[in-house]
C-alpha positions as CSV (number, residue, x, y, z in Angstrom):
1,X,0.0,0.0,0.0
2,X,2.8,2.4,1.1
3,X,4.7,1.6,-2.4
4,X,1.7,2.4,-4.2
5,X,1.0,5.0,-2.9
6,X,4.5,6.6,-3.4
7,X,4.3,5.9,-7.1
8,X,1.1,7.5,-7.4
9,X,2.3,10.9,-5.6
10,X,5.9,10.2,-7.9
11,X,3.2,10.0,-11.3
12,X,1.6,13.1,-10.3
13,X,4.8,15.3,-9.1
14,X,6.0,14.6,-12.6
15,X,2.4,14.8,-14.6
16,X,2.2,18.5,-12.8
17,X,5.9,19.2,-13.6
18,X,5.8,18.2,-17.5
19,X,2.4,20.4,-17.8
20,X,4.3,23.2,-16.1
21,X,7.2,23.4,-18.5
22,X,4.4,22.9,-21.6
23,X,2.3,26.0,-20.0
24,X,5.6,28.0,-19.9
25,X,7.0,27.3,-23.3
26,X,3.7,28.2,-24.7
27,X,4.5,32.0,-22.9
28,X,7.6,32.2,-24.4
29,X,6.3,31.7,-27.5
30,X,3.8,34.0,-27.5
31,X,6.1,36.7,-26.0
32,X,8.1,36.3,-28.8
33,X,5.2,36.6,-31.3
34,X,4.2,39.7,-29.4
35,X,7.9,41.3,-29.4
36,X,7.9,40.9,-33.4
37,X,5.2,42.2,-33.7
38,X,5.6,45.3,-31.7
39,X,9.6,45.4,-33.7
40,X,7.6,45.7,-36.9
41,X,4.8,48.2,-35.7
42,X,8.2,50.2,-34.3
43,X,10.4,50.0,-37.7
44,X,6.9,51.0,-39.7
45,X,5.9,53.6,-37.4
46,X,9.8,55.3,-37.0
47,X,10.5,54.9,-40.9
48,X,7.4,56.5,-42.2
49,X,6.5,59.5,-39.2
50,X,10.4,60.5,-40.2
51,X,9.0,61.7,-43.5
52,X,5.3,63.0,-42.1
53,X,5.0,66.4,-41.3
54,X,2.8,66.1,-38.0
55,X,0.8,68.8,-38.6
56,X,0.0,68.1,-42.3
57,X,-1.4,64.7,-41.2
58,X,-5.3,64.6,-41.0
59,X,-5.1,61.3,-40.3
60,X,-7.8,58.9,-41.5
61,X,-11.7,59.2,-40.5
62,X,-14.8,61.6,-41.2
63,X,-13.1,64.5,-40.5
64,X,-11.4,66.1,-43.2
65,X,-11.2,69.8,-42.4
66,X,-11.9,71.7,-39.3
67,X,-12.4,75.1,-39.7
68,X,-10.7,77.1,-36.2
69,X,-11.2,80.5,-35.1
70,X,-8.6,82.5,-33.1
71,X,-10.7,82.4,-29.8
72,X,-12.0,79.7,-27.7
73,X,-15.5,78.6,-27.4
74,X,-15.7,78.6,-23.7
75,X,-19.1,76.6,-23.9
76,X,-17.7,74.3,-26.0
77,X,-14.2,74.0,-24.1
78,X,-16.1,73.7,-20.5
79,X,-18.3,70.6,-22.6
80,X,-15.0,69.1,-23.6
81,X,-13.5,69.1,-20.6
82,X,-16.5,67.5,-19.0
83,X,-16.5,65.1,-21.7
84,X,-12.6,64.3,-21.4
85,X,-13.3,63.7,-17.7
86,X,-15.8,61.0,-17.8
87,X,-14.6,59.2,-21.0
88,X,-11.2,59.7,-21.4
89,X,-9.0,60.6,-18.0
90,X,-8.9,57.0,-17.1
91,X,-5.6,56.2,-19.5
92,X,-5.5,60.1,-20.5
93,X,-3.9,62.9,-18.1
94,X,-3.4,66.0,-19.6
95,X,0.8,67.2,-17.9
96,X,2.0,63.5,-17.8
97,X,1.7,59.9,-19.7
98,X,-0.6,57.3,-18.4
99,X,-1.6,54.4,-20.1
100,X,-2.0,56.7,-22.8
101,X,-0.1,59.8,-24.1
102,X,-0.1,63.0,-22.3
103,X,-2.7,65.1,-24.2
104,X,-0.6,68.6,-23.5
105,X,0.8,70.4,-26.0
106,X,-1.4,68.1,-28.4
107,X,-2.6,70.7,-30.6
108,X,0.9,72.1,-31.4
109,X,2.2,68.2,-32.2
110,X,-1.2,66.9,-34.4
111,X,-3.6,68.6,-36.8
112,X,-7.2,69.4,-35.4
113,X,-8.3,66.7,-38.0
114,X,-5.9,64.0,-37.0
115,X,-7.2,64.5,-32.9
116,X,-10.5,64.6,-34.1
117,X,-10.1,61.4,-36.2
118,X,-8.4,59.6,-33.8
119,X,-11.2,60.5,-30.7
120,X,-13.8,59.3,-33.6
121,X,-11.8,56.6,-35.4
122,X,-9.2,55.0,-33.2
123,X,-9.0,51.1,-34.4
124,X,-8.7,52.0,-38.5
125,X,-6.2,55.1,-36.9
126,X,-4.3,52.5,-35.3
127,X,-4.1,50.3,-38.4
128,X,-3.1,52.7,-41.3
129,X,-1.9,56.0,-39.5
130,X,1.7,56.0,-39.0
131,X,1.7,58.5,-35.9
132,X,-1.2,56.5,-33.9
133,X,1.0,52.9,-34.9
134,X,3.7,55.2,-32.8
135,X,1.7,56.0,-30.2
136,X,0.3,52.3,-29.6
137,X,4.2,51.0,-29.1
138,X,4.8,53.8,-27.0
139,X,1.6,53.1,-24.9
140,X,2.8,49.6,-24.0
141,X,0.6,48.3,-26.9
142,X,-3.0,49.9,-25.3
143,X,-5.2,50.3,-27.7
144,X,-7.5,53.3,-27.5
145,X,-10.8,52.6,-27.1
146,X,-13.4,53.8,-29.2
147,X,-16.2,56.1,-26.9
148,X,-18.5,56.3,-29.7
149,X,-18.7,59.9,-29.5
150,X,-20.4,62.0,-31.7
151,X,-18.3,64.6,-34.0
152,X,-20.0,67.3,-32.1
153,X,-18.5,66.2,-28.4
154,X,-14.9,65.6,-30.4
155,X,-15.2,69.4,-31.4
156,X,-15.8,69.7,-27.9
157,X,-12.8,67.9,-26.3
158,X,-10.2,69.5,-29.4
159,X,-12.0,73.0,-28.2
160,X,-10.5,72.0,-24.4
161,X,-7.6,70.8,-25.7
162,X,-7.3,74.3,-27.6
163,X,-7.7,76.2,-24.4
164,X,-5.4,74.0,-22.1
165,X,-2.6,74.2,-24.4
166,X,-3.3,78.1,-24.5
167,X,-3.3,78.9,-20.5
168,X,-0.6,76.2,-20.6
């Protein structure tokens, strides 16, 4: 009985080992499919924002021209921050990165069109826009989630943006 039963306890030590090594090989793998992935994102990101002008980018969505004026809607700005609040300060801040990029100073780096686009349009943003690839490796690879926001509450939030990166 005692023989048995230290063969059964010896069967299972090395049943739970052999599955151990399996379960970790598998990780390995997929870490290395995940770092090649992320290499490639990198190398096509780097290669093509080197030869983008920023601000020239509208990125791709609806939006294909906002028209600004030189002063701040402060309806529309007090809107958008309300909006970035609630649907966006949980991977956004505005002075520091997060999960996200810090959104300071982001009207100065991006058009209005590509902010807007990429609030409205993050997942085809993230697959053909070679700032937004950038941004994912730099953000860890988190993608932004889409809020389903209307075009009107994007105005909104770029409007805030506007007026942070003025008093700022």
């Amino acid at each position: 009985m005692k023989l048995t039963l230290k063969i059964f306890a010896l069967s299972l030590i090395m049943a739970v080992t052999a599955c151990g090594e399996k379960e970790e090989k598998e990780k390995i793998k997929l870490s290395d499919e995940s770092t090649a992935v992320q290499k490639e994102v990198v190398e096509e990101a780097t290669s093509t924002t080197a030869e983008t002008d920023n601000m020239q980018n509208k990125g791709i969505g609806p939006i294909e021209n906002v028209d600004l004026s030189e002063d701040i809607d402060q309806a529309m700005a007090t809107r958008g921050e309300e909006l970035f609040k609630n649907m966006c300060s949980a991977c956004h801040k505005m002075d520091k990165k997060f999960v996200g990029p810090s959104v300071a100073g982001v009207t100065e780096r991006r058009s209005p069109e590509w902010i807007m686009n990429m609030i409205l349009n993050p997942e085809k943003m993230i697959k053909e826009d070679p700032i937004a690839k950038k941004l994912l490796v730099e953000s860890n690879m988190a993608v932004m989630a889409n809020q389903n926001l209307t075009e009107e509450e994007t105005r909104a939030i770029l409007e805030y943006f506007r007026q942070y990166d003025q008093q700022n």
